[in-house]
Structures are given as C-alpha cells and as structure tokens.
C-alpha positions as CSV (number, residue, x, y, z in Angstrom):
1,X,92.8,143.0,114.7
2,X,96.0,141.3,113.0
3,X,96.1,142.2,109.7
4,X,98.0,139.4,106.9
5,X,98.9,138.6,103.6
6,X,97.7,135.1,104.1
7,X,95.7,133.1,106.4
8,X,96.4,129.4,105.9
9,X,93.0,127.0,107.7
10,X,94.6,124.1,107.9
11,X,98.0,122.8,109.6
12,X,98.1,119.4,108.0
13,X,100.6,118.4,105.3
14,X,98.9,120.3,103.3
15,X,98.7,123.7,104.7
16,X,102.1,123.7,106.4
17,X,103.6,122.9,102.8
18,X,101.7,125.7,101.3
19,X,102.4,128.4,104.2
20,X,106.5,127.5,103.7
21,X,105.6,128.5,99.9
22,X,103.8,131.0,100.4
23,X,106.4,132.8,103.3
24,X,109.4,132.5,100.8
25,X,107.8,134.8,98.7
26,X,108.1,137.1,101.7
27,X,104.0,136.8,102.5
28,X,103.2,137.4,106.3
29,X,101.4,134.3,106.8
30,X,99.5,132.8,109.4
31,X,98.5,129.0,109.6
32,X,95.2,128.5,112.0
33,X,95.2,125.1,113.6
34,X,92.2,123.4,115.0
35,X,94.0,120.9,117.0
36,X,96.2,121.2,120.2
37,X,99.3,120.4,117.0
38,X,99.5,120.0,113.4
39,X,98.9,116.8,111.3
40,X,96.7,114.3,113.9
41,X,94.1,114.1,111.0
42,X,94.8,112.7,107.6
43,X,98.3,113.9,107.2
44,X,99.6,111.1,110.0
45,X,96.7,108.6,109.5
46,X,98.1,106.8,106.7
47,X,100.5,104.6,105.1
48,X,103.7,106.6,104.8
49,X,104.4,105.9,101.2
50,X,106.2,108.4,99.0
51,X,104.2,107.3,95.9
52,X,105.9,107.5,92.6
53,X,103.0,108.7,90.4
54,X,101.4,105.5,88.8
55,X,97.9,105.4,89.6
56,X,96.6,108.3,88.3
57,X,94.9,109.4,85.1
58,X,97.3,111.0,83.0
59,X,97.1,115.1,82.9
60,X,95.2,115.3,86.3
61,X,96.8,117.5,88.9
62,X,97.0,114.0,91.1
63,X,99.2,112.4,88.7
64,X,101.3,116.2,88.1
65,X,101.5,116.8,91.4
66,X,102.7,113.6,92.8
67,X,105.6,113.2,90.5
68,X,106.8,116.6,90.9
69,X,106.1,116.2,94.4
70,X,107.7,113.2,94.6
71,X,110.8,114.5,93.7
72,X,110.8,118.0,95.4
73,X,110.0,115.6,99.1
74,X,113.1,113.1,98.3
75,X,115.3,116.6,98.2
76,X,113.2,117.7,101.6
77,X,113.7,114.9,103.6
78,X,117.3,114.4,102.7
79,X,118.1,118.3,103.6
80,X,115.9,118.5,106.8
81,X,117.2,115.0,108.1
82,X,113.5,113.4,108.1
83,X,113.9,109.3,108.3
84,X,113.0,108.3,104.5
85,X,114.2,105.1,102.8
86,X,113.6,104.8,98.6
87,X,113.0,101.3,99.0
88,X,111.0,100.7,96.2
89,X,107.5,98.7,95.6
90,X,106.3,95.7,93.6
91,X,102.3,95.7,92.5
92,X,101.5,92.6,91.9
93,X,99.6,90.3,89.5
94,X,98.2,87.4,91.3
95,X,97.0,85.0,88.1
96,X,97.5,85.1,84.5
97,X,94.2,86.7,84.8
98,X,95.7,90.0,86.3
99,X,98.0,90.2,83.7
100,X,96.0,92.6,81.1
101,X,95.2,95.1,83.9
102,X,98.5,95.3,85.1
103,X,100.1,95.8,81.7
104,X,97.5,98.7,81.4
105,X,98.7,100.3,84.9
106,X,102.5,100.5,83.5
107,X,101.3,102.1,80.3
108,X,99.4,104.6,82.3
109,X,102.3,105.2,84.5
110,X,104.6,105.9,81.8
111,X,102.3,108.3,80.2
112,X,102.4,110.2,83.5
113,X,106.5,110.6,83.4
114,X,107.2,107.6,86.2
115,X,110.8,106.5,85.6
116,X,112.7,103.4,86.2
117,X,109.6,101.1,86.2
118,X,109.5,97.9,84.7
119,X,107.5,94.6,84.2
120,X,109.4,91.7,86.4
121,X,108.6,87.9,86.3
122,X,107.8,85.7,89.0
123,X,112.1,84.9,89.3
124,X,112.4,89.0,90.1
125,X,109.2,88.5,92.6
126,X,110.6,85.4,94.7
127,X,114.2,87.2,94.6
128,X,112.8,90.7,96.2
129,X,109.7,89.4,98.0
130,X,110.5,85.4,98.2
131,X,107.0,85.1,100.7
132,X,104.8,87.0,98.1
133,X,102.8,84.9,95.8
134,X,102.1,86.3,92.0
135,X,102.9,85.6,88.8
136,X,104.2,88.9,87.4
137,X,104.7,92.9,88.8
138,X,105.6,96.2,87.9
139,X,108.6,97.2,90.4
140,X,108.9,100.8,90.9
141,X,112.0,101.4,92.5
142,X,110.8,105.5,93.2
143,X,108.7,104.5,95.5
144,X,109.8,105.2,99.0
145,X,108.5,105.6,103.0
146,X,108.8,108.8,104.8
147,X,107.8,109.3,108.7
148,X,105.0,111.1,108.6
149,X,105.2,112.8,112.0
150,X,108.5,113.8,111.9
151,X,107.7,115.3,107.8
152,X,105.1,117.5,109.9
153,X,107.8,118.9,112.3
154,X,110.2,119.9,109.9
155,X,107.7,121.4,108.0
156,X,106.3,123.5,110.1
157,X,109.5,123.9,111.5
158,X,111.1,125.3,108.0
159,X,108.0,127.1,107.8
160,X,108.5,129.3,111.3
161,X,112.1,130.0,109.7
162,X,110.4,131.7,107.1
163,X,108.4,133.9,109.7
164,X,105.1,132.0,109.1
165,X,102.9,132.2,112.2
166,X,101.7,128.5,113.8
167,X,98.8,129.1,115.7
168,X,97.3,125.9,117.9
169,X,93.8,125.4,119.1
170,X,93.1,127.8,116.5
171,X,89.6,127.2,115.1
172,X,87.9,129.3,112.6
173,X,83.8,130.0,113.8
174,X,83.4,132.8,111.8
175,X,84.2,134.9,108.9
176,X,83.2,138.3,107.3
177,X,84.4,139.5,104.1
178,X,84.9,143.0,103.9
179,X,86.2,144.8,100.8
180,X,89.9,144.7,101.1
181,X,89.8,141.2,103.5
182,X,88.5,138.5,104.9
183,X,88.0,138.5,108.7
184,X,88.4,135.7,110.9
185,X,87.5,134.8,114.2
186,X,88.7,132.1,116.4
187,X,87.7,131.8,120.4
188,X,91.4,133.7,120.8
189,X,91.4,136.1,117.9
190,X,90.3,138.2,114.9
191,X,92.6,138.1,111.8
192,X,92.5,139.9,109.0
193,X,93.4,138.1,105.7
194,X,94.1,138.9,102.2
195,X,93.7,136.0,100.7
196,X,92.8,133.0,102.8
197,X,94.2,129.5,101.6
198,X,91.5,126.5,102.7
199,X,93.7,123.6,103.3
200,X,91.3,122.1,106.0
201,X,91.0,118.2,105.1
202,X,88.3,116.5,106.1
203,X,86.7,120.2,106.9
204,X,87.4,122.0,103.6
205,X,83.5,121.7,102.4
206,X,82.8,123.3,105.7
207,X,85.2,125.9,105.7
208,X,84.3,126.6,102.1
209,X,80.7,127.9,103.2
210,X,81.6,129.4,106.6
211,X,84.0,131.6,104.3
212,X,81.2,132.2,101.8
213,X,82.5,130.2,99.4
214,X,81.3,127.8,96.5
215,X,79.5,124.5,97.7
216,X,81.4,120.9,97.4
217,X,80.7,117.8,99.4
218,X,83.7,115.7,101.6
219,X,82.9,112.4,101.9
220,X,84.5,111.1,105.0
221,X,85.9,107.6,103.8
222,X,87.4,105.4,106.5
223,X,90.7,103.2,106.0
224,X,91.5,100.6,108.7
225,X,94.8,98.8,108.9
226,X,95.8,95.4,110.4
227,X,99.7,94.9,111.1
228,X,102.3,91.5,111.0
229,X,102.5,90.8,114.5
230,X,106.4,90.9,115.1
231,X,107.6,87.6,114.9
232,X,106.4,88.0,110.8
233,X,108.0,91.4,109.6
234,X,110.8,89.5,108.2
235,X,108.3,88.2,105.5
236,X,108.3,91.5,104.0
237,X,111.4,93.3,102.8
238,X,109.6,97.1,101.2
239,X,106.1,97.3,100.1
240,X,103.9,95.1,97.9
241,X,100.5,95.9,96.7
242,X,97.7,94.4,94.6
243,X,96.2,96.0,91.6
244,X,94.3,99.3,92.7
245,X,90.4,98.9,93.3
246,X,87.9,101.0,93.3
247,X,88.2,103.6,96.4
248,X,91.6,103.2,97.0
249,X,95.3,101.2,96.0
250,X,94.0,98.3,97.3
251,X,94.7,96.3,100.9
252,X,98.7,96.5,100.6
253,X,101.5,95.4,102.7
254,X,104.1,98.8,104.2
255,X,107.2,98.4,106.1
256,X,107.3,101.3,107.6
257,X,110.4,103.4,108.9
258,X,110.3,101.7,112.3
259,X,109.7,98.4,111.2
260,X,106.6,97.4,111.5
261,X,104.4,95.9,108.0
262,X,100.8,97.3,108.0
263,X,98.4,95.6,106.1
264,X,96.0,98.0,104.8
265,X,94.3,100.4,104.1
266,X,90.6,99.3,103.8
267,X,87.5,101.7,101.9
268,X,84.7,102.6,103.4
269,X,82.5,105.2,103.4
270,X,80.8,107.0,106.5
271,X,78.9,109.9,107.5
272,X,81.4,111.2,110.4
273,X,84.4,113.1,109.8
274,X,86.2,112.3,113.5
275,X,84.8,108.8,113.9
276,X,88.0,106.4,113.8
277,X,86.9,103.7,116.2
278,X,83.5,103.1,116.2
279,X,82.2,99.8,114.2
280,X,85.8,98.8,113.8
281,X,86.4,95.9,111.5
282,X,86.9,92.4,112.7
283,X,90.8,91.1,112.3
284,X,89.7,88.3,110.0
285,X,88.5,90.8,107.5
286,X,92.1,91.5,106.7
287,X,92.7,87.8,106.5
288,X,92.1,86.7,102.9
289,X,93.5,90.0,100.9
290,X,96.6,89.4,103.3
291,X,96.5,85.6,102.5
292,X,96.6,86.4,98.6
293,X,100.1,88.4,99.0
294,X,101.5,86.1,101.6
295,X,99.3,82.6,101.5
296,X,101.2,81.0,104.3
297,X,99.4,83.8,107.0
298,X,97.3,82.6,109.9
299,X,94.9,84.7,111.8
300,X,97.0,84.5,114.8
301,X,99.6,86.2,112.2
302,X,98.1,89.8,112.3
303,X,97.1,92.3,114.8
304,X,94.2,95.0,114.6
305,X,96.2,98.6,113.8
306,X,95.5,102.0,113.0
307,X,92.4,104.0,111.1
308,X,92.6,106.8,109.2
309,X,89.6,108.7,107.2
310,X,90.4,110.3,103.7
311,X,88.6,113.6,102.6
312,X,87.3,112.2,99.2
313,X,85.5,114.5,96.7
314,X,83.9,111.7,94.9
315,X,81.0,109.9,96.7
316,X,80.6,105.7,96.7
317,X,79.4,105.5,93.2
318,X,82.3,107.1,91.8
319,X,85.7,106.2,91.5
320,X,87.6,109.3,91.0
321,X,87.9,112.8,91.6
322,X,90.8,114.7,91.1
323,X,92.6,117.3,93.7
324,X,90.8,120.8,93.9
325,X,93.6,123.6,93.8
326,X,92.6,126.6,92.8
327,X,90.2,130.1,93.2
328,X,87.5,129.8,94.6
329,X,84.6,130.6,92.0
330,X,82.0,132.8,94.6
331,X,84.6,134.5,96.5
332,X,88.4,135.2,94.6
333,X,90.1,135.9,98.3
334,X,90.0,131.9,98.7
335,X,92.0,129.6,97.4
336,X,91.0,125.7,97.8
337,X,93.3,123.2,98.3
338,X,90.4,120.5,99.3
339,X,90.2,116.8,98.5
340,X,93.7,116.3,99.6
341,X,93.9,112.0,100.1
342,X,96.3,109.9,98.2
343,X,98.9,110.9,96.9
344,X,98.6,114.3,99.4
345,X,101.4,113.2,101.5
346,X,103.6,112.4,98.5
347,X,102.4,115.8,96.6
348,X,102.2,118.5,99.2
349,X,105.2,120.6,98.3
350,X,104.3,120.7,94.7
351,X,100.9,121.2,96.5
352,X,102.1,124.1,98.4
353,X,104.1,125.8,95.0
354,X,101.2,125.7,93.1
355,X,99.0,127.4,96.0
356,X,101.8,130.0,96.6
357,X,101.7,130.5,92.6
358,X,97.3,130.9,92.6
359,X,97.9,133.1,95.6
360,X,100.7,135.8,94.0
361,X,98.8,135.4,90.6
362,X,101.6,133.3,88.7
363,X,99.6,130.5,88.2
C-alpha cells in the first residue's frame, strides 16, 4: 500500500488547484480521478468567466475567495500562457424599474473590495454594447474569460512539476480509517492518506459518507446554454448580463475565447448528478431573456448549446449557500472543499491556498 501526505478526490479545478498548493509545501500528494482526465464535470461545463467578485454577500468565503482568486488566476494564466482576455462586463438594468436593484448590487460589490466599477448611462451602454437594450449598468472592467480546458492542463500540469501524483480512472469505492490514516481503495489500488482533501463536485456529499464523514446534501442543478448562431457574434463585443435571480447570475450573453456568444446558463434543479441531456430545453425557451438584451433576435438567431450541472448546497427553496472549505466535523483527517459552483472557476487558487493552509494547520 502507498503511503501519502495527501490524497486529493477530485481532479476538477478544484482539486487540481488545491493539490499544486498543497505540493509546494513539499506534501507528497496524490490526486484520485474518477474520469478517463480531469475537469469533464463542472470545471469545463460552464461559462468561462473570471468573475470579479460582485454578487456575493459580503464576508462569505464566495465573495473572499473570488476576489482574491480573481487576482491570483489573472497572474496564472498570464505566466502559464492559458488564453484569457480582461474584457470586461456590463449588468444591465432593463427599465427605470431595475434601477433600485442594481444600485444595491454596486453597493454590495464595493463592500466586497471589487475595484474599478462604476454605474454607466445608457450613452456608455450603446458605445460598448450598441445591440444591447437598457437603460443603465454597472461596467466591471475585472471581469475577464479564461479557457477552461486549457486552465485544467496547466494546472495539473504545474501540479506534476511539483511532484503531485495524477491518477485517471481513479475511483474511490472504499475507505477505512485506521489511526494514523485513512485507506483508500480504488479498482487499481490501496492508498494510504494522512489527510484526505474531498474536492469531488457533484460527488462531495457522497464522498463525505463513504469516508465516514459528516452528512450534507448536493443538489444536482442543471444549466443549459443556447449560442448566436455565427452570422450574429458580431452583436456582442464581451459579456452582458441581467440582474442575478434567484439560482444563479441570470440568462447572460459570453463571448467566449474562441468566439462564439453563449446565451445562458439556465436553473434547474434535478435528481441526477450525470444527466446533461435528458429533457433538454426547447430553443425558444432561450428566446425572450435573449430578446430582452438584444430585442432585434429571431428564433432562427440561436442554436441549442451546451449543459452543465452545478453542485449546489442549497436546495430549490433557498437561494444561497456559501462554499464549504474546511475540517470535516466527524472525522479531522478530511478536509471538504464541497459546493464548489460559481465563482469556483474564478476562486480555485485561492480555493486551493486556503485548503493547503486547513491541511498544514495555518488556517
């Protein structure tokens, strides 16, 4: 049996971020895959957007994390040579009657330590966006686009520099903690752990108990996205969104690195973890939230896209629930980094120091 300082379940954004951390410390560390490669889950199945920290309630790790983070993955991407582009975001007031909620967003953003924002008129709108229809914004010009896929690669591959161990195909079935370790036990293997960092998405809850571990829920909450069909990009210069709803930043247009402009994504909850196809929406659901930003679409303007789920740890009739980084309560050789959606992508270095810090005890 191998023996290690750390086991990291989990080769997602998350996980890959926290093994790099955790391996500078000079940790022997081992990330344990489920899939054939990392990041096909959540970490890939999403918009792209290096958010710059507005959303969140002040003092949460969410809104912490993601402006650190924000900042730590500008200096990433720019040293490892991952596409990126700061290219900046309006959120948009449609009506006068908007115009309350929208002032209360750029005071909450403030208060979490968002710089350069500020409220623009409908002149600033037409002159950055001239398809977009609104009345007023905040522009964030932090706000940025990162490749997802290629963020993975040059995180795991920075990670492997560091002598962290990738392993693929790599699930957990069981686990037995013994007094000085936790044991675990893939088709392929038994390691044995130290400390074992639970960084496994939309599986975290079920990790937590095969690892005897403290009980939480994952809701499995689906995203679809629609996208410009090609002719159409050119309406949209960077990214535009509405005012946040409920479960999510709202149905929001993305140019992404290569072009395209999803439209997306949507909220809905499900009982499957790995079901991205079934009971698809129909196109013309994306038609009226996409006819509010840009009123001159047509249905024959948009194509069906993507899906994504996010591993929420708030169910339907809730509308938040903050990132849960920390000890486990029941069993102190875990550490939990579960409930990992938006901003994840945007936060996982800082996500990744501050499990390397609960992991050595500096936290």
């Amino acid at each position: 049996m191998e023996q290690i300082d750390v086991a990291v379940i989990g080769g997602g954004v998350t996980g890959l971020a926290a093994a790099r951390a955790l391996a500078a410390r000079g940790l022997s560390v081992c990330v344990l895959e489920r899939h054939a490669r990392p990041g096909l889950d959540t970490s890939t199945r999403n918009s792209g957007v290096i958010h710059a920290g507005i959303y969140y309630p002040p003092g949460s790790l969410k809104a912490k994390l993601c402006v650190e983070g924000r900042r730590l993955l500008y200096a990433f991407c720019a040293e490892h040579k991952v596409p990126h582009m700061r290219c900046g975001k309006l959120i948009v007031a449609h009506d006068q009657s908007e115009l309350s909620a929208l002032e209360a967003l750029f005071e909450r953003a403030t208060q979490n330590g968002v710089e350069s924002l500020e409220i623009v008129n409908r002149a600033f709108i037409v002159h950055r966006e001239p398809a977009v229809h609104a009345v007023a914004a905040i522009y964030s010009p932090e706000t940025g686009i990162v490749a997802a896929e290629a963020l993975i690669a040059a995180l795991l591959r920075s990670a492997q520099a560091l002598d962290a161990i990738f392993l693929a195909g790599a699930k957990v079935i069981a686990a037995e903690c013994k007094p000085d370790c936790i044991v675990l036990r893939t088709d392929r293997e038994a390691i044995g752990a130290r400390t074992v960092v639970n960084a496994a998405g939309l599986y975290a809850d079920d990790v937590s108990r095969l690892l005897e571990g403290e009980a939480f829920t994952i809701y499995p909450c689906r995203g679809e996205y629609a996208e410009l069909a090609p002719v159409q990009r050119r309406m949209i210069n960077a990214l535009v969104y509405p005012l946040p709803h409920q479960h999510g930043l709202g149905v929001h247009l993305t140019r992404t690195i290569d072009g395209a402009v999803l439209l997306g994504p949507t909220a809905r909850y499900q009982a499957r973890k790995d079901d991205y196809e079934d009971g698809r929406l129909p196109l013309d659901t994306f038609l009226e939230p996409a006819q509010r930003l840009l009123p001159s679409l047509s249905l024959a303007d948009l194509r069906l896209s993507g899906s994504g789920i996010r591993p929420k740890l708030n169910p339907p009739h809730e509308s938040f629930a903050d990132f849960l980084i920390r000890r486990d309560r029941d069993n102190p050789r875990i550490v939990h980094a579960a409930g990992i959606e938006s901003p994840g992508l945007t936060s996982c270095l800082a996500i990744g120091k501050l499990v390397s810090e609960l992991v050595t005890g500096n936290e």
